[in-house]
N, C-alpha and C positions, 0 to 999 in steps of 0.2 A: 695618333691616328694618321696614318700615312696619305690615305686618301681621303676626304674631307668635303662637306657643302655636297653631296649627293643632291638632292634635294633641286637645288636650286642649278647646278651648272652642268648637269649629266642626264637630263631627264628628256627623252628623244619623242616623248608620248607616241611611243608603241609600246605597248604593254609586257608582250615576251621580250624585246630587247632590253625593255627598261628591267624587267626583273632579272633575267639574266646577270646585266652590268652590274645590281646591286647585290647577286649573292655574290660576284668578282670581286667587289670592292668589300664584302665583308670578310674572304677568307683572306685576302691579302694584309686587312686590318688585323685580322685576329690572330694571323702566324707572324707579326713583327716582333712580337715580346715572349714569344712561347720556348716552354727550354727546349732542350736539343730532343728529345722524344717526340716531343707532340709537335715543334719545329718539321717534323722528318714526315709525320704524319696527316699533317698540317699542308704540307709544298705538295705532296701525294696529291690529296684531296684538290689542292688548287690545279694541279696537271691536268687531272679528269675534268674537273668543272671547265678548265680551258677549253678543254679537245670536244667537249658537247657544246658549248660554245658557239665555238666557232665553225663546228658543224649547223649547227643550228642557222648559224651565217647562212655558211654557204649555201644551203638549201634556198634561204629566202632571197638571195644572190640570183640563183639558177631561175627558178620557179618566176620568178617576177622580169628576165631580161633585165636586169643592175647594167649599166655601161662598162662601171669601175670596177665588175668582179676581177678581173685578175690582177688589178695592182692592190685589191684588196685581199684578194687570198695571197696573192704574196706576203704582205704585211702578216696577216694570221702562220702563215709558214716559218718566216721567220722569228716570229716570238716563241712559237712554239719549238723551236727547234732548238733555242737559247734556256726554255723552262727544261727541255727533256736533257739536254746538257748540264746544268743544274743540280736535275735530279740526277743522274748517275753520277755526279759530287758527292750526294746527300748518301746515297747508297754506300761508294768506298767512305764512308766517315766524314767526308771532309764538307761542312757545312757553312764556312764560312763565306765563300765565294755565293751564295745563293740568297744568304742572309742579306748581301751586301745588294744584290740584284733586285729583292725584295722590295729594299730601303731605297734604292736608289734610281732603277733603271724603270721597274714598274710604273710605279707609279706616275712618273714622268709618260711614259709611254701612252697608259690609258688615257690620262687626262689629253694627250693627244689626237689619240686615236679616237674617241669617241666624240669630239667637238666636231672634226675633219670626216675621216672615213663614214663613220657608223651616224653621224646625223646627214650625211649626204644617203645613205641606204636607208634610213628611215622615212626622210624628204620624197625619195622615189617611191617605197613602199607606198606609201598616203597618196601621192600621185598614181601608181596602178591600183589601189583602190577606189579610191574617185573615179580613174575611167573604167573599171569594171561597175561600176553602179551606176554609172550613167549608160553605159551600152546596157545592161539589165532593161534598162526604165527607157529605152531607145532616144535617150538623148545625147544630142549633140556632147561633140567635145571640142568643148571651147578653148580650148589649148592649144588644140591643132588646128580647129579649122580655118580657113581662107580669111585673112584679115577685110579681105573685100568683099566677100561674100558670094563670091563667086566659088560653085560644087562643081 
């Protein structure tokens, strides 16, 4: 298993990122050992699921003012740009170089990416929920307001 402890070191408690992550870290798991058919079929599958992804990101990026979207959509561009690379490997036959990306670069990456990036956007997320539920119920935001008390 390539990426491993789900569970306990990936878990951002937001629900759609957290399942998200976790169907990521299953196609990733399940095309390490697959032969070259369902390897080809497999890296496909994990493309798309990327690219919804990280769309999925970006929306919750947009929609919520994130600080960090563009060094974060950076990062999702370049991954993605290294998987669709990859895949047109996989396509002329040559599946070794993606096998090796798989094994090697992935999973390094996410377990990066998701401690760093994607729990700093989950962190904000829960913070513009909170102050959306507190302006609802017209209360203060104690986050921001005037340490002295002074409005």
């Amino acid at each position: 298993m390539l990426i491993s402890d789900f569970d306990n070191a990936y878990q951002l408690d937001h629900t759609q990122m957290d399942q998200t992550h976790r169907e990521f870290v299953d196609l990733v798991n399940q095309i390490e050992s697959c032969d070259q058919a369902a390897f080809k079929a497999g890296f496909q599958a994990l493309v798309t699921h990327t690219e919804a992804h990280f769309a999925a990101e970006q929306l919750l990026m947009e929609q919520s003012g994130f600080p960090a979207t563009a060094e974060h959509t950076g990062e999702h561009q370049r991954v993605l740009g290294q998987l669709h690379q990859m895949h047109g490997r996989i396509e002329k036959g040559s599946a070794a170089m993606a096998r090796a990306f798989v094994r090697e670069q992935l999973p390094g990456w996410f377990k990066l990416h998701a401690i760093t990036m994607d729990s700093a956007l989950a962190a904000h997320l829960k913070l513009a929920r909170n102050r959306q539920f507190q302006s609802e119920r017209g209360l203060p935001d104690i986050l921001t307001a005037d340490a002295a008390g002074d409005d």
